[in-house]
C-alpha positions as CSV (number, residue, x, y, z in Angstrom):
1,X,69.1,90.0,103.3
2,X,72.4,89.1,103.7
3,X,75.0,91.7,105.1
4,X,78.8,91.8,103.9
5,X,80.8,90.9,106.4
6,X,83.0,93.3,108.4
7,X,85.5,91.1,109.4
8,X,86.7,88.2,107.4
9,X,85.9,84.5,108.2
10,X,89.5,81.9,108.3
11,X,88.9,78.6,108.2
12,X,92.0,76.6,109.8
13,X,95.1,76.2,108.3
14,X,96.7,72.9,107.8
15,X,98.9,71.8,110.5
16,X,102.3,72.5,108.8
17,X,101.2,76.1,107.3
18,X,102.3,79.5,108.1
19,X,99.8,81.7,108.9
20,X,99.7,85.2,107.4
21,X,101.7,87.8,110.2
22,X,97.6,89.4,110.6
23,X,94.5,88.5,109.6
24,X,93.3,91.2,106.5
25,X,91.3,93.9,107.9
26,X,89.2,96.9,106.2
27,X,92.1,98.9,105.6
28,X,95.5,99.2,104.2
29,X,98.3,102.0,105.6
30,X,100.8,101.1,103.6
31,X,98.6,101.7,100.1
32,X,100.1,105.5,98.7
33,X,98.0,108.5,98.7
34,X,98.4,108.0,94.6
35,X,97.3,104.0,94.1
36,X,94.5,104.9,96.5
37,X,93.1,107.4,93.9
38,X,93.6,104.9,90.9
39,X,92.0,102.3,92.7
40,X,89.1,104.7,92.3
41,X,89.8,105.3,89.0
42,X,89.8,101.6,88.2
43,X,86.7,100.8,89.6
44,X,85.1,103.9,87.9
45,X,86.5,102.7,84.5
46,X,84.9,99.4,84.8
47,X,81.6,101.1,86.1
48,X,81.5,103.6,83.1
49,X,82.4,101.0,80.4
50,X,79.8,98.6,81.5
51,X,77.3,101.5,80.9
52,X,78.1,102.2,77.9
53,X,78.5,98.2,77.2
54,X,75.2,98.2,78.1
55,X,74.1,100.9,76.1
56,X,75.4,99.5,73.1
57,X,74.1,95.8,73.5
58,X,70.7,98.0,73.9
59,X,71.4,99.3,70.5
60,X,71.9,96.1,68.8
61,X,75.9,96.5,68.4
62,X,77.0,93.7,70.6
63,X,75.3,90.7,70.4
64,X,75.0,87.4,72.0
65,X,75.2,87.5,75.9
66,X,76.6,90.3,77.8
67,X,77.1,90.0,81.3
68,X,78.3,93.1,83.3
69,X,80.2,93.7,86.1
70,X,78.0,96.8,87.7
71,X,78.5,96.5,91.6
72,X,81.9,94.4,91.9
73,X,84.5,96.7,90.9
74,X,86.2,96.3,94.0
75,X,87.1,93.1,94.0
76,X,89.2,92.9,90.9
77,X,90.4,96.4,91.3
78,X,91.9,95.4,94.8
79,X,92.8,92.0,94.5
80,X,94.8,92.3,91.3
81,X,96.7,95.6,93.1
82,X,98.7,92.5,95.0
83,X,99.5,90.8,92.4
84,X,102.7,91.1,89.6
85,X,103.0,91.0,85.6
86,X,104.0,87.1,86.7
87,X,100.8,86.1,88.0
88,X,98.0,84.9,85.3
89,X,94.4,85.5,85.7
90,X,91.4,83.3,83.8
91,X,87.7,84.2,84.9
92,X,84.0,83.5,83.7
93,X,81.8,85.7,81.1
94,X,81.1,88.3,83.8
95,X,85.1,89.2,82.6
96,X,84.9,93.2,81.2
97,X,85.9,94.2,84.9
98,X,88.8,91.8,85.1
99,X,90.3,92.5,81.6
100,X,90.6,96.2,81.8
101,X,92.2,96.1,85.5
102,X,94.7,93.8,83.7
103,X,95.9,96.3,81.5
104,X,93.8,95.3,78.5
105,X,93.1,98.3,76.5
106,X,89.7,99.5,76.6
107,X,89.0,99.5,72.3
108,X,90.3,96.7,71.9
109,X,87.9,95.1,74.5
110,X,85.3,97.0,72.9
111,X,86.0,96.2,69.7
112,X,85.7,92.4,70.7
113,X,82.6,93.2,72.5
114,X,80.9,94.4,69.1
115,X,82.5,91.5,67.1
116,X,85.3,93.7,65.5
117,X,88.5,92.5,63.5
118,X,90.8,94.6,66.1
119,X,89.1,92.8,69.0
120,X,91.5,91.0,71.4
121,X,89.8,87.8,69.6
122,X,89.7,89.0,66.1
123,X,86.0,89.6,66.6
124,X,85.1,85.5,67.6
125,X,84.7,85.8,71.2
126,X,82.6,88.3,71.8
127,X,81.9,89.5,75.4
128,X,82.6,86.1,77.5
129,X,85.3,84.7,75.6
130,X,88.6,87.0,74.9
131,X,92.1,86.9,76.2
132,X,95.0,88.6,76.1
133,X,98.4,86.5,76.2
134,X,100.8,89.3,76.7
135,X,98.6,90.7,79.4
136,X,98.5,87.2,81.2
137,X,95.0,87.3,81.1
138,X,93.6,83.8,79.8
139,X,90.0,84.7,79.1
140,X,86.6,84.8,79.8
141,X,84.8,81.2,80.5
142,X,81.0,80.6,79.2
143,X,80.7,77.4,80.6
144,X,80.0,77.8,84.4
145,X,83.2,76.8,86.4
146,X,85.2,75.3,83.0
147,X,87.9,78.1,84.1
148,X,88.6,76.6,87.6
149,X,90.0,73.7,86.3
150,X,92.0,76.0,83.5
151,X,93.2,78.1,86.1
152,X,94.5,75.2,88.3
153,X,96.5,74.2,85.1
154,X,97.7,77.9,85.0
155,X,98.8,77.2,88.1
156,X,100.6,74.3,88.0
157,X,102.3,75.5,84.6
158,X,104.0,78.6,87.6
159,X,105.3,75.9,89.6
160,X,106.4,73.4,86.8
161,X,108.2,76.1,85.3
162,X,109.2,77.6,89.1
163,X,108.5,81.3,88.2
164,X,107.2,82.3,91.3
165,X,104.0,83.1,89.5
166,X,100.7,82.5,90.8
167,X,97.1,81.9,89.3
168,X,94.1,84.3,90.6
169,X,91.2,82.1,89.1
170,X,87.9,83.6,89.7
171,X,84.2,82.0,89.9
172,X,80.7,82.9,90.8
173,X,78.8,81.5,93.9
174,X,76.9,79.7,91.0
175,X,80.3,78.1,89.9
176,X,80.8,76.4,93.1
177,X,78.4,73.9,92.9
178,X,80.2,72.3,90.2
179,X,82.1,68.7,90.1
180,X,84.9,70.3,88.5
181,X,85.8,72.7,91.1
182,X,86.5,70.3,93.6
183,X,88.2,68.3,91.3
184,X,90.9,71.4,91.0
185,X,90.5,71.9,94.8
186,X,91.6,67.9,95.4
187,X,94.4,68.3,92.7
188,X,95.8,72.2,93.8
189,X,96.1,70.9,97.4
190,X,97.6,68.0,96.8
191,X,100.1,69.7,94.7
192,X,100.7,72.8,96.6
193,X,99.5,74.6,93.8
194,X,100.0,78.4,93.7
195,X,96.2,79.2,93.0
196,X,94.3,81.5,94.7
197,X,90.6,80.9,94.2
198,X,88.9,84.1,94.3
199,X,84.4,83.4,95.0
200,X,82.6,86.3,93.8
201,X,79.5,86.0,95.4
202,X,77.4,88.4,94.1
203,X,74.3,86.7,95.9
204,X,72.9,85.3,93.0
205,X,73.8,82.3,90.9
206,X,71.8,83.6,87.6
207,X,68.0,84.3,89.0
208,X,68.8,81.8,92.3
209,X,69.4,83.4,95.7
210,X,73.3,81.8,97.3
211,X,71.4,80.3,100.4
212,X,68.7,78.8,98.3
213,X,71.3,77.0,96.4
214,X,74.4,76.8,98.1
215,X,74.7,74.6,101.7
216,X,77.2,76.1,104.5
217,X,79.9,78.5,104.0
218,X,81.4,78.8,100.1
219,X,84.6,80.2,102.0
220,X,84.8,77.1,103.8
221,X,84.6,74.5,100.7
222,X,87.6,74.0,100.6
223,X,88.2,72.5,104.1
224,X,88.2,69.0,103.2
225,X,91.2,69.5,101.5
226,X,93.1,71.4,103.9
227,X,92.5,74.4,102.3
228,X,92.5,77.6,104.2
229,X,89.3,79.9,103.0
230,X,88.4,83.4,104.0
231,X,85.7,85.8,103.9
232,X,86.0,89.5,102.2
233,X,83.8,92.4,102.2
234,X,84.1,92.6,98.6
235,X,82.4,96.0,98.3
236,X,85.2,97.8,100.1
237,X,88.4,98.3,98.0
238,X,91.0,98.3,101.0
239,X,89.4,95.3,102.4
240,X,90.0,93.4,99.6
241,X,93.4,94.9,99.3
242,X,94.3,93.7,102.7
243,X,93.2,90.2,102.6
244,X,95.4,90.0,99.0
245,X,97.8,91.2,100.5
246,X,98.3,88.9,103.3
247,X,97.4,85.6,101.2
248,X,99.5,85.7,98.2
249,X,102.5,85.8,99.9
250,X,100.8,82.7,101.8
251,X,100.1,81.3,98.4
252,X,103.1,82.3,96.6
253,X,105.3,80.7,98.9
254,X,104.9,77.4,97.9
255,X,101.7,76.5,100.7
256,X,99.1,75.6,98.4
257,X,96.0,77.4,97.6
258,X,93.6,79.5,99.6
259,X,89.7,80.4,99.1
260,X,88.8,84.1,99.3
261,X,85.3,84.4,99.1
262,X,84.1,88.4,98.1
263,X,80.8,89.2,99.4
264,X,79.7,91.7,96.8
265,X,76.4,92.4,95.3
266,X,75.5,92.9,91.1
267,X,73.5,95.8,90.2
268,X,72.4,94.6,87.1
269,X,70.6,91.1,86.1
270,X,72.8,88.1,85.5
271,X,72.8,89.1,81.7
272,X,71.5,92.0,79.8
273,X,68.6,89.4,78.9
274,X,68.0,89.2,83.0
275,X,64.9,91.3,84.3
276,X,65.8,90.3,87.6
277,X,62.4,90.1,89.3
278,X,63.8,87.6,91.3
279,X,64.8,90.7,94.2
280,X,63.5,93.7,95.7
281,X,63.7,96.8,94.5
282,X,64.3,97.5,98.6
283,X,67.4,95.1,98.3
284,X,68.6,96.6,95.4
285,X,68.1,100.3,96.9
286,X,70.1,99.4,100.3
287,X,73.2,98.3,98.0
288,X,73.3,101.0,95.7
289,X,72.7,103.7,98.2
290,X,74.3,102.6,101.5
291,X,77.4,99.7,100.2
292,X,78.2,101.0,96.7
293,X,82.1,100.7,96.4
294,X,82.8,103.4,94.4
295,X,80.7,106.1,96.2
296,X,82.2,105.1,99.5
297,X,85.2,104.8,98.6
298,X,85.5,108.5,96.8
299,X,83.9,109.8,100.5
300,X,86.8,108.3,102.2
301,X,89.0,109.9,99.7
302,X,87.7,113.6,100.4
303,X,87.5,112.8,104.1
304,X,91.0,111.5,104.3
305,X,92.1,115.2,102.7
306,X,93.2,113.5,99.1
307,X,90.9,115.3,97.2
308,X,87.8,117.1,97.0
309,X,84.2,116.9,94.7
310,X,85.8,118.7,92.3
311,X,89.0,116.5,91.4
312,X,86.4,113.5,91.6
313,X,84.4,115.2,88.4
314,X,87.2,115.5,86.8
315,X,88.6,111.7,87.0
316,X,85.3,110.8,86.3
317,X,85.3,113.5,83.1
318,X,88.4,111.7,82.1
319,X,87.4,108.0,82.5
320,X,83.9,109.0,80.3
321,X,86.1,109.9,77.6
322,X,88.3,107.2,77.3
323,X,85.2,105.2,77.2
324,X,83.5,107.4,75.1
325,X,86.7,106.8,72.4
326,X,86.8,103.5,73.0
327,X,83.0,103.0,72.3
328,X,83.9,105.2,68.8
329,X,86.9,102.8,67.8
330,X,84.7,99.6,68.2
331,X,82.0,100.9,65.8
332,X,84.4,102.0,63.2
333,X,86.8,98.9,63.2
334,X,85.6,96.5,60.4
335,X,83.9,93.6,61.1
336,X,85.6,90.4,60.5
337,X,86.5,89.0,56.9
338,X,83.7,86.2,55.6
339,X,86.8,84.1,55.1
């Protein structure tokens, strides 16, 4: 079974690049005692909506395909701590995660999820395809990889209009087999695009292991290109944070787009559909008990003197019952008009 990485794989820059002052690490100094803690809470958010998500698709209240985010909360909740209310984001249908650390508010996601009028999509997209314009958030995909080439539009649009914006676009490990990604790739580094290409590989592109699939290093696909690409521990909060926070400058700054590849693991199947015989129960076991980002990160918390078991139960208290409200605002808010 493959192991996150500690340290974080850099393929070489291109000749006239700057490099980033150090390479990202596991750790940030500079994040506050205060962000540290909502970093937990925003990875506990995402962990206790997708529960209930799942609870409700179980119950027959959200229909169609729901894929969630169980096991990566790191990786958005750190990586979009770098970024500004300038930058846009676009993602796949594994997107609950990604919309709520946006700023999307939780009933209205929700309410989209159930196919409710006061869903961010009226109650048409349902669960992979909603957006928010005011939150810069430009939807869930269903297609696997359509949103790469979206994304590298999003970023083009930043430097066309020279608003020192940038485009996080994520994809799956799945996603990166596709023509269309290095069709973006060709055209972002050609361009200089400001787009940083986030891999969330999660290990499995629906029930088909990464190394059965996928040839070499998905950090390293974009070498070709000149592209730089690194390698994240995506279940560790500050290391995601660090490597963020030394490449979108990089990217920002008018050197073209980088590859951060997340090593991160999902709990759940690829869909609610998903049995996901396809692993061990072993493998399973060794993530949830020994890697799980939000359990080691609330350790590091109490050990660091921030808080204690108690203040934990109580965020967590907190987080169930905005979830819990937002849960009660989808099932009351009417369902679309038949017109």
């Amino acid at each position: 079974m493959a192991k996150p990485a500690t340290k974080p794989k850099v393929v070489a820059l291109p000749a006239d690049a700057k490099s980033p002052a150090n390479p990202p690490g596991s750790g940030s100094n500079s994040v506050n005692a205060e962000t540290l803690k909502q970093f937990y809470r925003d990875m506990l958010l995402i962990r206790r909506f997708e529960e209930r998500a799942g609870q409700l698709y179980g119950m027959g209240l959200i229909g169609g395909f729901c894929h969630l985010y169980i096991g990566q909360e790191a990786v958005v909740v750190g990586l979009q701590a770098a970024l500004s209310e300038r930058d846009s984001v676009v993602t796949s249908y594994r997107d609950h995660g990604h919309m709520l650390v946006c700023g999307m508010d939780p009933k209205g996601v929700m309410a989209e999820l159930t196919g409710r009028r006061d869903g961010y999509s009226k109650g048409k997209g349902g669960s992979m395809h909603m957006f928010s314009r005011e939150k810069r958030f430009f939807g869930g995909h269903g297609i696997v990889g359509a949103q790469v080439p979206i994304g590298t539009g999003l970023a083009f649009g930043h430097k066309y209009a020279g608003d020192g914006g940038l485009c996080a676009c994520y994809l799956g490990d799945g996603a990166v087999n596709q023509g269309q990604v290095y069709e973006s790739f060709n055209m972002a580094a050609l361009w200089k695009l400001p787009c940083l290409y986030v891999i969330e590989n999660n290990k499995y592109a629906m029930g088909t292991a990464q190394a059965r699939a996928s040839a070499g290093e998905l950090h390293q696909r974009g070498s070709a290109y000149g592209i730089p690409g690194v390698q994240v521990n995506g279940m560790d909060v500050l290391a995601v944070r660090a490597a963020a926070d030394q490449w979108v400058p990089y990217v920002r700054s008018g050197q073209g787009p980088v590859i951060l590849e997340m090593l991160t693991y999902r709990y759940r199947g690829h869909s609610m559909s998903d049995p996901a015989k396809y692993r061990t129960k072993e493998e399973l076991m060794e993530y949830r008990e020994k890697r799980d980002p939000i359990e080691n990160f609330g350790k590091k918390l109490i050990e660091r003197g921030l808080v204690n078991e108690q203040d934990l139960k109580q965020m967590d208290a907190e987080v169930k019952k905005v979830v819990v409200e937002a849960a009660e605002f989808a099932t009351e808010s009417p369902e679309p008009g038949v017109e």
